[in-house]
N, C-alpha and C positions, 0 to 999 in steps of 0.2 A: 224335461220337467216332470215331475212326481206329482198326479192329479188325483191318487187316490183321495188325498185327504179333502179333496174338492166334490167328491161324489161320496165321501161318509158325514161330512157337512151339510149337504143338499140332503142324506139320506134322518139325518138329525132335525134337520128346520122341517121335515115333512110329516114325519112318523112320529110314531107313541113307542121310543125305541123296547120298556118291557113287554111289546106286543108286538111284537116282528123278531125275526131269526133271519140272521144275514150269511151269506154264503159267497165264497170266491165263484167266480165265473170270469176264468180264466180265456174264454171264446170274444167277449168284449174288451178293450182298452180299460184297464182297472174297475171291472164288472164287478158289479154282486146281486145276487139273486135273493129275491128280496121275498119271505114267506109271513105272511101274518096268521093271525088266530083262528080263522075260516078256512087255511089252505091256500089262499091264491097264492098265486105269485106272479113279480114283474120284474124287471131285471134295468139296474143303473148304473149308467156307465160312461165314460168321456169320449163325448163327441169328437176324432180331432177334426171332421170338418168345420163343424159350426165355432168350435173350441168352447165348447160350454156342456155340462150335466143332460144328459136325455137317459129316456127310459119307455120301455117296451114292455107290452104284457104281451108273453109266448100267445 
């Protein structure tokens, strides 16, 4: 099953999408690495333990 569209959903209901730049982060199960207007960054991706959306700031 194809969960990208589950973690750019989760990345829409969270963000101010013209204030973030999203990026493949192919190290995670359908990752992307998530940069906003400061610089940080935190990375969202499909858990398949939990089977749900998580995310990590490096």
């Amino acid at each position: 099953m194809d969960h990208s569209a589950d973690v750019l959903g989760w990345i829409e209901e969270n963000f101010i999408m013209c204030e973030i730049e999203i990026e493949s982060c192919p190290l995670f199960p359908y990752g992307r690495l998530i940069t906003d207007t400061n610089g940080e960054t935190m990375i969202v991706y499909w858990d398949i333990v939990s089977g749900q959306v998580d995310y990590r700031f490096p």
